[in-house]
VMD Tcl script that builds the backbone (N, CA, C; Angstrom):
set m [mol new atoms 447]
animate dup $m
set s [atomselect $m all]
$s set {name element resname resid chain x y z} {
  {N N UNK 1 A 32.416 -31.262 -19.781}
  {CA C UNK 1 A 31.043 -31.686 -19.835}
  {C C UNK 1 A 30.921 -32.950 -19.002}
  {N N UNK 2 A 29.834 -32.949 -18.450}
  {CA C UNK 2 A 29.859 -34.073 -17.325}
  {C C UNK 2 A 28.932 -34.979 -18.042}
  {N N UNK 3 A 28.463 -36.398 -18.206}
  {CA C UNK 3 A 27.771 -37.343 -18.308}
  {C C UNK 3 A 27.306 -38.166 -17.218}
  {N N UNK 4 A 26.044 -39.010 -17.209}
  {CA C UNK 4 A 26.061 -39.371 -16.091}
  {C C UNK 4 A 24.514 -40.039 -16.356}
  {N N UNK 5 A 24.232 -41.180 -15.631}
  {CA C UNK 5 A 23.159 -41.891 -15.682}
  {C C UNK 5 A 22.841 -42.092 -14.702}
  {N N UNK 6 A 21.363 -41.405 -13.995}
  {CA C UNK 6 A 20.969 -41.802 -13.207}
  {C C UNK 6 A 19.679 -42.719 -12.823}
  {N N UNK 7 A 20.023 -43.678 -11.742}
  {CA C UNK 7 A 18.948 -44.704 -11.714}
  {C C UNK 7 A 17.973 -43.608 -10.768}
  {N N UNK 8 A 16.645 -43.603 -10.858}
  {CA C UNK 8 A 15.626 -43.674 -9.957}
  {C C UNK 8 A 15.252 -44.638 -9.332}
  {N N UNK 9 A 14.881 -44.389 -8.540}
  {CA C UNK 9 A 14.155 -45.281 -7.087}
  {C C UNK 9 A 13.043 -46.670 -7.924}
  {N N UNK 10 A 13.473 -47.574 -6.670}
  {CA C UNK 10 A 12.096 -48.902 -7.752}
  {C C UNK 10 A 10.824 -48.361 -8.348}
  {N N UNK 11 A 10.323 -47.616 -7.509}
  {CA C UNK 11 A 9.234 -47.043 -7.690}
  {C C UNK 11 A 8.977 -46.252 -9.143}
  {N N UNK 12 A 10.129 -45.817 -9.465}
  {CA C UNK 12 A 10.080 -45.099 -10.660}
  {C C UNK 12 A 9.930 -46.402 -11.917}
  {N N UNK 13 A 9.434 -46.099 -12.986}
  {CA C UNK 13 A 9.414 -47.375 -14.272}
  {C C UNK 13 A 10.585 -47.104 -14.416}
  {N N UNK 14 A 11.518 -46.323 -14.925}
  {CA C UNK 14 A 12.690 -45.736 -16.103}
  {C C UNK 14 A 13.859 -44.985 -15.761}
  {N N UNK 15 A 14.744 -45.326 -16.076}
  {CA C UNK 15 A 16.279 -44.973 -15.726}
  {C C UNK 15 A 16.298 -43.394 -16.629}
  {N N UNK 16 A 16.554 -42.305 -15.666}
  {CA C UNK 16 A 16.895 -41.068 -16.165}
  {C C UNK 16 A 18.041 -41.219 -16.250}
  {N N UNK 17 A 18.254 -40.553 -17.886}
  {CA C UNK 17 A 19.857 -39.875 -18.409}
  {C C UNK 17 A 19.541 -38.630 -18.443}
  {N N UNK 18 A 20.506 -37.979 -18.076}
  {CA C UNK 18 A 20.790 -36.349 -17.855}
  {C C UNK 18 A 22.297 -35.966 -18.458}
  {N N UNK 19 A 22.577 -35.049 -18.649}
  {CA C UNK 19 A 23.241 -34.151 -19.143}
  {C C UNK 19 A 23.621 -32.930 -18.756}
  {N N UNK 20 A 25.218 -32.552 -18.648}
  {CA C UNK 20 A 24.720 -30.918 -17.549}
  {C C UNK 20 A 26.206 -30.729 -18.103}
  {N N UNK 21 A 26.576 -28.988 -18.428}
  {CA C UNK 21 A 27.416 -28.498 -18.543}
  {C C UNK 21 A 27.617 -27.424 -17.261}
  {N N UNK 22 A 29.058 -27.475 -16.950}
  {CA C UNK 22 A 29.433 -26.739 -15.668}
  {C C UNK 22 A 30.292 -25.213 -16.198}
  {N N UNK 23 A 29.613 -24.886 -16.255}
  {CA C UNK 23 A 30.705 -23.544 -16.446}
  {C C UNK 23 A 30.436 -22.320 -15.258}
  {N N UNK 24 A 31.773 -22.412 -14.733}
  {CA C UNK 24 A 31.496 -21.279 -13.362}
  {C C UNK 24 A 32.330 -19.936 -14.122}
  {N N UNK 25 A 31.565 -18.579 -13.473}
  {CA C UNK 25 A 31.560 -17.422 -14.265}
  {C C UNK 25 A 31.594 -16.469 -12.734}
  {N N UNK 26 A 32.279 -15.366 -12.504}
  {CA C UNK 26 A 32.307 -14.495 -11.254}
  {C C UNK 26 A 31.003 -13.629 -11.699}
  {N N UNK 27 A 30.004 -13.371 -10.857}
  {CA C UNK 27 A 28.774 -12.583 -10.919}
  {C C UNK 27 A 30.026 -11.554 -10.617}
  {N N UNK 28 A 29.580 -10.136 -11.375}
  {CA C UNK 28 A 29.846 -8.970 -10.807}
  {C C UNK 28 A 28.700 -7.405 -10.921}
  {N N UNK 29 A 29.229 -7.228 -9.719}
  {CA C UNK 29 A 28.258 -5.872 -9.306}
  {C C UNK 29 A 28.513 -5.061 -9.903}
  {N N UNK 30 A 27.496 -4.102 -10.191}
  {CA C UNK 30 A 27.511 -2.842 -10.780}
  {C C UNK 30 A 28.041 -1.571 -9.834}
  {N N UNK 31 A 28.811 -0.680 -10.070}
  {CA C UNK 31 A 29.322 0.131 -9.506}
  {C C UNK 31 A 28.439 0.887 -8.909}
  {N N UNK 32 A 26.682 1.009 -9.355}
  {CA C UNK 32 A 26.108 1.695 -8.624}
  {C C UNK 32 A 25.807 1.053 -7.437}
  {N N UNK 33 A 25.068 1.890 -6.617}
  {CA C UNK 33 A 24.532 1.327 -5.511}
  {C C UNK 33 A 23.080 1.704 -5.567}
  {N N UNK 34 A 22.251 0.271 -5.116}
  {CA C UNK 34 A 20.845 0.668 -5.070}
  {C C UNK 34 A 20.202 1.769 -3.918}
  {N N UNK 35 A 19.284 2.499 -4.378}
  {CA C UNK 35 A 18.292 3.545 -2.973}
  {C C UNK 35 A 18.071 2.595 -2.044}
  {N N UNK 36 A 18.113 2.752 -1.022}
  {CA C UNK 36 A 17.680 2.541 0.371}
  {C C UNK 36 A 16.965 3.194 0.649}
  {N N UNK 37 A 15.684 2.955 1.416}
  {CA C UNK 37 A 14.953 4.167 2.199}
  {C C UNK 37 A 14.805 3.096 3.917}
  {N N UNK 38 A 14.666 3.727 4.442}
  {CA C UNK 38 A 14.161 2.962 5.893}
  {C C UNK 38 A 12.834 3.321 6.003}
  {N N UNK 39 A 12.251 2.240 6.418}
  {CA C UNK 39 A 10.929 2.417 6.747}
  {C C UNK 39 A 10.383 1.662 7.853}
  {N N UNK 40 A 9.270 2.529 8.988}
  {CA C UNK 40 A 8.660 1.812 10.218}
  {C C UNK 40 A 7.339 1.153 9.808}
  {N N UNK 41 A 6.876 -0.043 10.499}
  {CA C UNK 41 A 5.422 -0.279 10.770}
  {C C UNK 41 A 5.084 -0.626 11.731}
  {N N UNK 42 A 3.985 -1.368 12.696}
  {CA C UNK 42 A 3.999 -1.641 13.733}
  {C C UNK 42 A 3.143 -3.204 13.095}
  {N N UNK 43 A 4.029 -3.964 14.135}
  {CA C UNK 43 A 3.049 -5.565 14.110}
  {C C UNK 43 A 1.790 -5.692 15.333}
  {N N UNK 44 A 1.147 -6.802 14.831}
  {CA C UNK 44 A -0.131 -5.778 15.742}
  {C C UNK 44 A 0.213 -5.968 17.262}
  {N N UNK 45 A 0.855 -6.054 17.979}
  {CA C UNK 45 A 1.243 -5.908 19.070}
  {C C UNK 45 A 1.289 -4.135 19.305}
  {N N UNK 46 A 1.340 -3.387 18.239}
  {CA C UNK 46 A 1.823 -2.273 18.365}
  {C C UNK 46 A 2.871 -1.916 18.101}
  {N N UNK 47 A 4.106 -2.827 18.498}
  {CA C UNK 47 A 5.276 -2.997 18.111}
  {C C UNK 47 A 6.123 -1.902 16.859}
  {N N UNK 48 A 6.284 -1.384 16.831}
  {CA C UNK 48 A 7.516 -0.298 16.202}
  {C C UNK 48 A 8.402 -1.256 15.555}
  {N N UNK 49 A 8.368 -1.605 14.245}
  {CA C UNK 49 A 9.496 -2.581 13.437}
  {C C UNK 49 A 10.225 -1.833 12.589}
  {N N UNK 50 A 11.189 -1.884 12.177}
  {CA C UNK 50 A 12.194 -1.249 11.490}
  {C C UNK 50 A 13.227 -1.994 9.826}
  {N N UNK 51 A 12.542 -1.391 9.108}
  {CA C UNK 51 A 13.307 -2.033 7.606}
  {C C UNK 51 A 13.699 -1.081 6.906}
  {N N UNK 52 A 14.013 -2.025 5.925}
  {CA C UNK 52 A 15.209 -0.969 4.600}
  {C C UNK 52 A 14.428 -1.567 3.112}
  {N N UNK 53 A 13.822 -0.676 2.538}
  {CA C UNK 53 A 13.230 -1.561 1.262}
  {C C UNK 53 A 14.351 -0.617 0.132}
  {N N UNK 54 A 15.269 -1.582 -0.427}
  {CA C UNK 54 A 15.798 -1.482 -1.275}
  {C C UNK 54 A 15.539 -1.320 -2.635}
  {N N UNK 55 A 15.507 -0.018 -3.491}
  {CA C UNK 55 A 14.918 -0.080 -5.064}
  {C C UNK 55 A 15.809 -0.716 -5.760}
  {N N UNK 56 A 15.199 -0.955 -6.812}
  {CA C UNK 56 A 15.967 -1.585 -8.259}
  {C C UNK 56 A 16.565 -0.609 -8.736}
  {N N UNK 57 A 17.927 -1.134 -8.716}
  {CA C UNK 57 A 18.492 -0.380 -9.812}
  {C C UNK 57 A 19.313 -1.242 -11.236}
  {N N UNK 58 A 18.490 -2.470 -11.593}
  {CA C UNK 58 A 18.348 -2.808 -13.032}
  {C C UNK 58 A 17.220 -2.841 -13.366}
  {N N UNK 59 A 16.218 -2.208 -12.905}
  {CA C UNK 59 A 14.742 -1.790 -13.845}
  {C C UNK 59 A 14.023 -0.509 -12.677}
  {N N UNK 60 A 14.487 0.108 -12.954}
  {CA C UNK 60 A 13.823 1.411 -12.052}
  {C C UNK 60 A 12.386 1.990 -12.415}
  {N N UNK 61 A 11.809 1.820 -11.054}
  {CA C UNK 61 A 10.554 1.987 -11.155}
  {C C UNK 61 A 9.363 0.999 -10.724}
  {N N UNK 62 A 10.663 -0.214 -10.743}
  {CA C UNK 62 A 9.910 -1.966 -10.291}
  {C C UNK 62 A 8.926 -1.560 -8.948}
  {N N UNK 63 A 7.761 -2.263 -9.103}
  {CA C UNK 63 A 6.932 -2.451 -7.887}
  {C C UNK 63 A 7.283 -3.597 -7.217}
  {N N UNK 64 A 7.842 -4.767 -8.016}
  {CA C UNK 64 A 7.821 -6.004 -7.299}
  {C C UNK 64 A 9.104 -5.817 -6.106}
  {N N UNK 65 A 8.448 -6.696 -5.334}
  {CA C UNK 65 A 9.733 -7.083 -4.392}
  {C C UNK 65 A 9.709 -8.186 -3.217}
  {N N UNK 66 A 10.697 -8.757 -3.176}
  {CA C UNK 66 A 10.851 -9.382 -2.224}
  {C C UNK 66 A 11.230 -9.614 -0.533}
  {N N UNK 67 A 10.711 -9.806 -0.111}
  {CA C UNK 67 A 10.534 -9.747 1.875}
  {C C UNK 67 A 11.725 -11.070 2.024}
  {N N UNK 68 A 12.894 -9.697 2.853}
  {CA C UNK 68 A 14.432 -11.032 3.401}
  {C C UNK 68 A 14.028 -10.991 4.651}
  {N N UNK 69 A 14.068 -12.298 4.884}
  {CA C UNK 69 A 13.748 -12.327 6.988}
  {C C UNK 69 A 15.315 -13.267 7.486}
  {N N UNK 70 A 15.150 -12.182 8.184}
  {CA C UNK 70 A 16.883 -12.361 9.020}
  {C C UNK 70 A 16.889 -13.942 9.702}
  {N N UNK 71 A 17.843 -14.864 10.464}
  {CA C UNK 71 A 17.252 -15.943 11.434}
  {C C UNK 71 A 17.443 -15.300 12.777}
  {N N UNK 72 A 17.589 -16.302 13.739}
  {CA C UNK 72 A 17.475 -16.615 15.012}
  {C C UNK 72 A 18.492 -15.694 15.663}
  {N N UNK 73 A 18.282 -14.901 16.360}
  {CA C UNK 73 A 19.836 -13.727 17.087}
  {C C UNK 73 A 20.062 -13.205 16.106}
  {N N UNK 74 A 19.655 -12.269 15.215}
  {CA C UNK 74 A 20.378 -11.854 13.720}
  {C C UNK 74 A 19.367 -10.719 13.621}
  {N N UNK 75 A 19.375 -9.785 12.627}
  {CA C UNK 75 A 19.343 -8.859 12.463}
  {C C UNK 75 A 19.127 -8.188 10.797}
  {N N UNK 76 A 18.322 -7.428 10.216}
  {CA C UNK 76 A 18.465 -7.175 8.981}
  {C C UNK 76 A 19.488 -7.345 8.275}
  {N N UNK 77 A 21.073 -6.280 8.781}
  {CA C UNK 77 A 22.087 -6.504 8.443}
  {C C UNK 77 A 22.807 -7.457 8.034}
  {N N UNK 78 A 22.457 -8.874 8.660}
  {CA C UNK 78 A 22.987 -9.587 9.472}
  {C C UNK 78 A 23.042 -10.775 8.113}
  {N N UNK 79 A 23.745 -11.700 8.271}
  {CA C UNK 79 A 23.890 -13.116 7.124}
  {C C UNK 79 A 23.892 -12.495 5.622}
  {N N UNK 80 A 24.566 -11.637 5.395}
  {CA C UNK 80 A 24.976 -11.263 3.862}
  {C C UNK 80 A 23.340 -10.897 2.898}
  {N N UNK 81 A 22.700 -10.608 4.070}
  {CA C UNK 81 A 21.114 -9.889 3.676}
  {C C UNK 81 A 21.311 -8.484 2.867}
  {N N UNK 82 A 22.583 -7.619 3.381}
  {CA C UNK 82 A 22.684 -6.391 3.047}
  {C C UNK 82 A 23.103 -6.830 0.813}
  {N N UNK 83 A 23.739 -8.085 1.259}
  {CA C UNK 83 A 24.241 -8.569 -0.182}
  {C C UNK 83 A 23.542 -8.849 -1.258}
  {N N UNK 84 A 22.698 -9.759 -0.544}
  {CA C UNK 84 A 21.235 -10.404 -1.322}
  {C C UNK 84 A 20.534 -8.979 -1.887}
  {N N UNK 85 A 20.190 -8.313 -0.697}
  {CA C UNK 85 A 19.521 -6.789 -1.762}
  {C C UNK 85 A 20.014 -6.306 -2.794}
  {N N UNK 86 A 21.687 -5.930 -2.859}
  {CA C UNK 86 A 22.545 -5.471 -4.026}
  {C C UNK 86 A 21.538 -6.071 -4.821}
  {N N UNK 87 A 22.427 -7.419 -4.780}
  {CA C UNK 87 A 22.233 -8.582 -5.622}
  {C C UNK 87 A 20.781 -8.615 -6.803}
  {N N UNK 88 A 19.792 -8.494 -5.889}
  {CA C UNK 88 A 18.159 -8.692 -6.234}
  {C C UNK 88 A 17.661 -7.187 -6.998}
  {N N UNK 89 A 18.450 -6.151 -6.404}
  {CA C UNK 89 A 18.103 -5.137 -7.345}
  {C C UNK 89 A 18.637 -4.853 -8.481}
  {N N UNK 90 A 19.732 -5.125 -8.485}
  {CA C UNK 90 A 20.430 -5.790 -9.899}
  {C C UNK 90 A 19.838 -6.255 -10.841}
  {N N UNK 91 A 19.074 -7.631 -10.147}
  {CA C UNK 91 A 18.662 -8.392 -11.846}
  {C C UNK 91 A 16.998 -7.281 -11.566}
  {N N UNK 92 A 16.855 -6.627 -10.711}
  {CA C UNK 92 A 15.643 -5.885 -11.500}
  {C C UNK 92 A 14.449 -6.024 -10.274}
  {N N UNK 93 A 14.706 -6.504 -9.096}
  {CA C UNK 93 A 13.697 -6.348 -8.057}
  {C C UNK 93 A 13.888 -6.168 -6.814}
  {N N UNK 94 A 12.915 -4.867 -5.980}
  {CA C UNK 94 A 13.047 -4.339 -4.923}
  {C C UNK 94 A 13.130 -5.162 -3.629}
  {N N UNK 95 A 13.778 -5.157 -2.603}
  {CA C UNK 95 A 13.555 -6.248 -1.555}
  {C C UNK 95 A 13.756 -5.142 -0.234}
  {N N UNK 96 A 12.500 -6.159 0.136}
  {CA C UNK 96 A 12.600 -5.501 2.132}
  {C C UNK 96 A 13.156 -6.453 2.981}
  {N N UNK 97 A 14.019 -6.108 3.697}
  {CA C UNK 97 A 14.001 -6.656 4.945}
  {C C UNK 97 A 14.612 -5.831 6.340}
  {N N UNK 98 A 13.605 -6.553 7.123}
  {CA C UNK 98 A 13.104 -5.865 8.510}
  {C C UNK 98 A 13.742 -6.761 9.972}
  {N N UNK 99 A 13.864 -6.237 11.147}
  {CA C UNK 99 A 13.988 -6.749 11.881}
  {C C UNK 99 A 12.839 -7.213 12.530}
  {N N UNK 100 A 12.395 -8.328 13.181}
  {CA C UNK 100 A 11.694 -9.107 13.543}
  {C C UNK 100 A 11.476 -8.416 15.052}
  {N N UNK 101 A 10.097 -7.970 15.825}
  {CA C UNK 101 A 10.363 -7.792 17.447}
  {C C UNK 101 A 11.573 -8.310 18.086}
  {N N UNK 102 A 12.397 -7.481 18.895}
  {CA C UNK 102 A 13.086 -7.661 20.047}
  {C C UNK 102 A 14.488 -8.088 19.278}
  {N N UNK 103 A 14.646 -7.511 17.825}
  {CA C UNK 103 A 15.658 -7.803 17.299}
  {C C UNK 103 A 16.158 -6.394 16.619}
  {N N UNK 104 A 17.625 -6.328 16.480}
  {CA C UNK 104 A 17.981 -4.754 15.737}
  {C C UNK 104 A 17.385 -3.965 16.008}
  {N N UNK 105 A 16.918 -3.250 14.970}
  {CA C UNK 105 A 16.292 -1.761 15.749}
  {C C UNK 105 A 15.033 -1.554 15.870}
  {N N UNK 106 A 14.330 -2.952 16.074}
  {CA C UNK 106 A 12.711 -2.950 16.185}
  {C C UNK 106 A 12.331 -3.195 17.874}
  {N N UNK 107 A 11.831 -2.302 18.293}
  {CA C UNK 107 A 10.867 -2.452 19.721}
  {C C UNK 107 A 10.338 -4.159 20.048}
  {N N UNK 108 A 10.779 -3.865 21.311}
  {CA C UNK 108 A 9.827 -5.348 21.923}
  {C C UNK 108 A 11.351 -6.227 22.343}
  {N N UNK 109 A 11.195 -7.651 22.896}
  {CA C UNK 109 A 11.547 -8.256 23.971}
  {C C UNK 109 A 12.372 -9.424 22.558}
  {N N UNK 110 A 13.383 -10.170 22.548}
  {CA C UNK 110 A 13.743 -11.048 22.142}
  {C C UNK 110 A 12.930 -11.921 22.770}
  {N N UNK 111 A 12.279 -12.984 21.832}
  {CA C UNK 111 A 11.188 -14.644 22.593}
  {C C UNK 111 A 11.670 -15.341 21.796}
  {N N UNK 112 A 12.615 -16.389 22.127}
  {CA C UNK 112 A 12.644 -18.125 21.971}
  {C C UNK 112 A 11.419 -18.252 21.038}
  {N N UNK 113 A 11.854 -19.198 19.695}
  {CA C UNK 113 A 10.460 -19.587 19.054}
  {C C UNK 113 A 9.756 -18.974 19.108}
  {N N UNK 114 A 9.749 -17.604 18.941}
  {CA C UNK 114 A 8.342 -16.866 18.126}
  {C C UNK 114 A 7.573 -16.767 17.105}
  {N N UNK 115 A 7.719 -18.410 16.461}
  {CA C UNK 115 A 7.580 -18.910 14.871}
  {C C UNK 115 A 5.898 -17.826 14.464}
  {N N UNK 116 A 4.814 -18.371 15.133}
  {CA C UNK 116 A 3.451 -17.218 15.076}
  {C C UNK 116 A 3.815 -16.192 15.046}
  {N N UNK 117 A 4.491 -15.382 16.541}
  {CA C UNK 117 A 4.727 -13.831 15.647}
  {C C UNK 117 A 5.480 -13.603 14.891}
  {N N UNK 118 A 6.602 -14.261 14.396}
  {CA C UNK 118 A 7.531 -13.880 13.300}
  {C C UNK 118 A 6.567 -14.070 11.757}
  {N N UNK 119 A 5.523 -15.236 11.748}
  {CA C UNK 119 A 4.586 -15.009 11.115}
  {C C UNK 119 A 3.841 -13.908 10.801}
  {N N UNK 120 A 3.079 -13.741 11.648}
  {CA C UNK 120 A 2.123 -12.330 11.811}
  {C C UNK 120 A 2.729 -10.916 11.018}
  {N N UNK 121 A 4.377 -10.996 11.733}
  {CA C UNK 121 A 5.683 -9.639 11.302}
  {C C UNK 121 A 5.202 -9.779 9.806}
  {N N UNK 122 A 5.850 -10.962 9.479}
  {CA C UNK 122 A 6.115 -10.796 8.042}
  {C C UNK 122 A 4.848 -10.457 7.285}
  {N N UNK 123 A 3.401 -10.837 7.576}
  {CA C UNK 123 A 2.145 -10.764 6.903}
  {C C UNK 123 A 1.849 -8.723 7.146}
  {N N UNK 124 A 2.209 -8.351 8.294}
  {CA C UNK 124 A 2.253 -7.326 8.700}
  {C C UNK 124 A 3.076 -6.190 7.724}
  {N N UNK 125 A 4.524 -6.795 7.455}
  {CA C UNK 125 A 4.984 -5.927 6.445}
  {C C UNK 125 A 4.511 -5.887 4.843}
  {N N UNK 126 A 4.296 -7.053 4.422}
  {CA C UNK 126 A 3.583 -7.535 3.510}
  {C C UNK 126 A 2.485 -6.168 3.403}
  {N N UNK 127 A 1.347 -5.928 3.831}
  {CA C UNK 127 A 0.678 -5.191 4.079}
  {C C UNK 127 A 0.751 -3.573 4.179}
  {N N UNK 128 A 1.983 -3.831 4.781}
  {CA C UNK 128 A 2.260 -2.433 4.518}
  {C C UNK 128 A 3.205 -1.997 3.320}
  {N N UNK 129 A 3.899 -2.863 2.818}
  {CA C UNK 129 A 4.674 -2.586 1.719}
  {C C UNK 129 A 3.197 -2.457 0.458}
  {N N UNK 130 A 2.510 -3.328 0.578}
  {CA C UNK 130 A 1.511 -3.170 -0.603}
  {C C UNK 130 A 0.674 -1.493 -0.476}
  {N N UNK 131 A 0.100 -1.546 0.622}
  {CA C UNK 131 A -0.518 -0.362 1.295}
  {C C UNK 131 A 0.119 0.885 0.900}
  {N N UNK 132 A 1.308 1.145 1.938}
  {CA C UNK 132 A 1.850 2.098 1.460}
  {C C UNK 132 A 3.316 2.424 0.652}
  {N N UNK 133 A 3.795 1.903 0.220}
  {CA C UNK 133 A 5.367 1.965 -0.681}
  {C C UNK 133 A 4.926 1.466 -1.920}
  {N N UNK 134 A 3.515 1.294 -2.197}
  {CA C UNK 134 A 2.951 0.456 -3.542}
  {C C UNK 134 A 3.999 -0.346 -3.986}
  {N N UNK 135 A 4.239 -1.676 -3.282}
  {CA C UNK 135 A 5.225 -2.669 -3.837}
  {C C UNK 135 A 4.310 -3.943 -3.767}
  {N N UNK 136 A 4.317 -5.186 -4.989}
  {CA C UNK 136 A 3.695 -6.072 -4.769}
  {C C UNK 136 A 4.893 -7.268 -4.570}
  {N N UNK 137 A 4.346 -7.758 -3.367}
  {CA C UNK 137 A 4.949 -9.200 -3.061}
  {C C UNK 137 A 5.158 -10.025 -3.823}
  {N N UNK 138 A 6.325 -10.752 -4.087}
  {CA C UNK 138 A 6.726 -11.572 -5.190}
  {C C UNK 138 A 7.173 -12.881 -4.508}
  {N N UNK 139 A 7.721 -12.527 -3.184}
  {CA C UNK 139 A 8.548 -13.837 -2.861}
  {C C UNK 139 A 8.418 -13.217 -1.237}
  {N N UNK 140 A 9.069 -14.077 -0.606}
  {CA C UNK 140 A 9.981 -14.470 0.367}
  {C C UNK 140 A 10.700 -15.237 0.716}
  {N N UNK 141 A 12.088 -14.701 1.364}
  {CA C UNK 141 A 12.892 -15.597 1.659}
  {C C UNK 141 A 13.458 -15.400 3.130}
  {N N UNK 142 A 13.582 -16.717 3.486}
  {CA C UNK 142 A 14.249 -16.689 4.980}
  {C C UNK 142 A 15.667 -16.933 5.004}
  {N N UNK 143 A 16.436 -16.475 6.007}
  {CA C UNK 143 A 17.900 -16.829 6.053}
  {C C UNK 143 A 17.955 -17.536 7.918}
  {N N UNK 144 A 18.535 -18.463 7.895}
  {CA C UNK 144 A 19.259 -18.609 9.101}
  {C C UNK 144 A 20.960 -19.446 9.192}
  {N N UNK 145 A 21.371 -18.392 10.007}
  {CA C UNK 145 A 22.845 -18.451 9.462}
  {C C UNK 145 A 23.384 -19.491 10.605}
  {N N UNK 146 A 23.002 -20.064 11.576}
  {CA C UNK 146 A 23.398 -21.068 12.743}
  {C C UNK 146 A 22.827 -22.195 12.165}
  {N N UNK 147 A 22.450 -22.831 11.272}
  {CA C UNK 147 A 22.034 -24.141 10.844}
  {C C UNK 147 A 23.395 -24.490 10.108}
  {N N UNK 148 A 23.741 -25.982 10.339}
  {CA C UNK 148 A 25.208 -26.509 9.918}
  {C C UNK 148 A 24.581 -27.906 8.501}
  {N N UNK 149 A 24.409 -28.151 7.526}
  {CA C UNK 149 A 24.231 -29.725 7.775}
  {C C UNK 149 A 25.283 -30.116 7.895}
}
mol reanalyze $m
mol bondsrecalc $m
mol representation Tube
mol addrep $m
């Protein structure tokens, strides 16, 4: 058990005490494996994009799900994304993730800083996951695997 007193900043009136027990435990996977389906949409460029919306398989039937966006040179597959899905359908929710234009197996040109259209992509799948795969958006998360601190 760890103890520990921490001061806050001047700004704060009052010295926080905290308390925290550490106990590390191995997560383990279930022998099944979640459904995959692949699925296309187009971003409005027209663009042909390409994902994998992963079902739950610890609550089957889940609508919710979460949108994984690959980083920079990377790819759906790509930064232990294929893991995170296991992972997320496990505790009970569906997750998409897609390749971004000009990346993996989606149509169009790799562009430097395409922060707007990588925007647009994601609002784009969003839309279509609600539309047609009747899944409601819960989250998103981004990965980029070349950032060091």
């Amino acid at each position: 058990m760890l103890h520990s007193t921490h001061r806050t900043p001047s700004s704060c009136l009052r010295p926080v005490t905290f308390q925290s027990t550490c106990r590390c435990s191995i997560i383990r996977m279930s022998s099944k494996h979640p459904s995959t389906q692949t699925v296309t949409f187009k971003n409005k460029n027209g663009l042909k994009l390409t994902g994998t919306l992963t079902s739950s398989s610890g609550n089957p039937g889940s609508q919710q799900c979460v949108i994984l966006c690959h980083g920079y040179q990377s790819y759906q597959e790509g930064f232990q994304l294929p893991a995170l899905a296991a992972a997320l359908a496990e505790a009970g929710y569906n997750s998409f993730r897609f390749d971004f234009s000009g990346n993996g197996g989606s149509e169009g040109t790799f562009r430097f800083a395409n922060y707007m259209g990588e925007v647009h992509e994601v609002q784009a799948a969003k839309q279509h996951l609600q539309k047609h795969e009747g899944q409601t958006v819960i989250g998103l998360l981004g990965a980029e695997a070349h950032r060091h601190a």
